[in-house]
C-alpha positions as CSV (number, residue, x, y, z in Angstrom):
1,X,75.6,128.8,101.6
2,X,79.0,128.3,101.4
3,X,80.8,126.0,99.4
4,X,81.0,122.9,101.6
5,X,77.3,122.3,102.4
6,X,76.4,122.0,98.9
7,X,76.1,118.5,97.0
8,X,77.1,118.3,93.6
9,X,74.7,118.1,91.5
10,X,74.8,115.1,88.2
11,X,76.6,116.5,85.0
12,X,75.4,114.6,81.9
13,X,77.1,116.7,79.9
14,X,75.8,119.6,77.2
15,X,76.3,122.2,80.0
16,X,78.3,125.4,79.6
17,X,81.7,125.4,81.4
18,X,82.4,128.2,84.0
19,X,84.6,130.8,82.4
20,X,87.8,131.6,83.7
21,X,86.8,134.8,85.1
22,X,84.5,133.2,87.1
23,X,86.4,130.8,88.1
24,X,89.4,132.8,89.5
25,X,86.8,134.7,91.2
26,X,85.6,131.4,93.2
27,X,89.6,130.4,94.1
28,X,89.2,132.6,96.8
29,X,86.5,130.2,98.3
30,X,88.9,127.2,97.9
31,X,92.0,128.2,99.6
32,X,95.0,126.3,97.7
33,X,94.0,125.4,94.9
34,X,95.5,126.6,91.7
35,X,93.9,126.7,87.9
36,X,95.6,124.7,85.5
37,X,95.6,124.2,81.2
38,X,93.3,127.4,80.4
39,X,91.2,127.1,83.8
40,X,90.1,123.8,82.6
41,X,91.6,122.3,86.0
42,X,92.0,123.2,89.4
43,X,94.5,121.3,91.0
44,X,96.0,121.6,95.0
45,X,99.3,119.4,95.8
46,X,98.5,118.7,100.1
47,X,102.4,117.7,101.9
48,X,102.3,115.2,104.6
49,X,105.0,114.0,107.3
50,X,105.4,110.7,104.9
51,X,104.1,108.2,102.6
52,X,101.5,106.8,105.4
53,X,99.7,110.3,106.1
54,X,99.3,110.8,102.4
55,X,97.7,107.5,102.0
56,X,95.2,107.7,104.6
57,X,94.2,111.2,103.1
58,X,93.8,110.0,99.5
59,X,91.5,107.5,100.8
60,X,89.9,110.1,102.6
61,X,89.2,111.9,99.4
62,X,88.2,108.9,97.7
63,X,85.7,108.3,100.0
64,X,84.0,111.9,99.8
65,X,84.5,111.5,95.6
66,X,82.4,108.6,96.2
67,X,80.1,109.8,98.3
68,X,79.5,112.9,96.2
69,X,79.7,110.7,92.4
70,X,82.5,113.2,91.4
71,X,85.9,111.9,91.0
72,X,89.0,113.9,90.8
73,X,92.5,112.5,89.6
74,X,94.6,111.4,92.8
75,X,98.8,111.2,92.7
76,X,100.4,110.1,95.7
77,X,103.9,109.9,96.5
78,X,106.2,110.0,99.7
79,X,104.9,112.8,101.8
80,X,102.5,114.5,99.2
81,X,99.0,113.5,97.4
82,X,97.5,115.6,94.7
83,X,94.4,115.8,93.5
84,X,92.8,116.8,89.9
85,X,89.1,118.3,89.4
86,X,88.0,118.4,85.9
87,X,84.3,117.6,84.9
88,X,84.9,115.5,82.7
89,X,81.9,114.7,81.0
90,X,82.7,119.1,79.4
91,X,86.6,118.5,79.6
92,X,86.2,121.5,82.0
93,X,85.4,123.5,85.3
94,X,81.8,123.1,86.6
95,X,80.8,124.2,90.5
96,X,81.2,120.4,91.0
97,X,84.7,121.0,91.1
98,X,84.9,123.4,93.3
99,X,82.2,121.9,95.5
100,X,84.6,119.0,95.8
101,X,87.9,121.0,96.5
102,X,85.8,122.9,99.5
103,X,85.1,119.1,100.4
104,X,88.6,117.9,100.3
105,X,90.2,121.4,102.3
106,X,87.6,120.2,104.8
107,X,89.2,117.1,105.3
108,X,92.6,119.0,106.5
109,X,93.1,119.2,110.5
């Protein structure tokens, strides 16, 4: 089942991050996306036509976080809009994250 189909499941914390190995083996899954401080993050910067475009898809995402109960960290600026997964109930990477980044390419054209 890929990546996309699946729901995240609740995190309460007291659960083992993935390691980094792992998780540059699951980039491949989540095309764009890049680890960041010590695989802790993944992070993926998306470029739009202007500040409008990257609006409307930061709500887009926002909606999906919302719909899933995981929450990344959302910049927007003219003609980009990046987003930050981190569980952060671990302060690291958990297959919410990259549930949600499969979630978020999906919402691409």
């Amino acid at each position: 089942m890929g990546l996309v189909s699946r729901k995240c499941e609740p995190c309460r914390g007291g659960v083992s991050p993935i390691p980094r190995e792992e998780a540059e083996g699951m980039l491949p899954e989540i095309p764009g996306w890049e680890l960041e401080e010590g695989a802790t993050k993944i992070r993926r910067t998306f470029r739009f036509l202007d500040f409008a475009q990257a609006m409307e898809f930061a709500r887009k995402v926002g909606d999906v976080a919302e719909e899933e109960g995981h929450h990344p960290d959302i910049s927007v600026g003219w003609g980009y809009c990046a987003v930050v997964f981190q569980t952060h109930k671990i302060r690291a990477l958990h297959q919410n994250d990259f549930i949600m980044a499969a979630k978020v390419n999906s919402l691409l054209p």
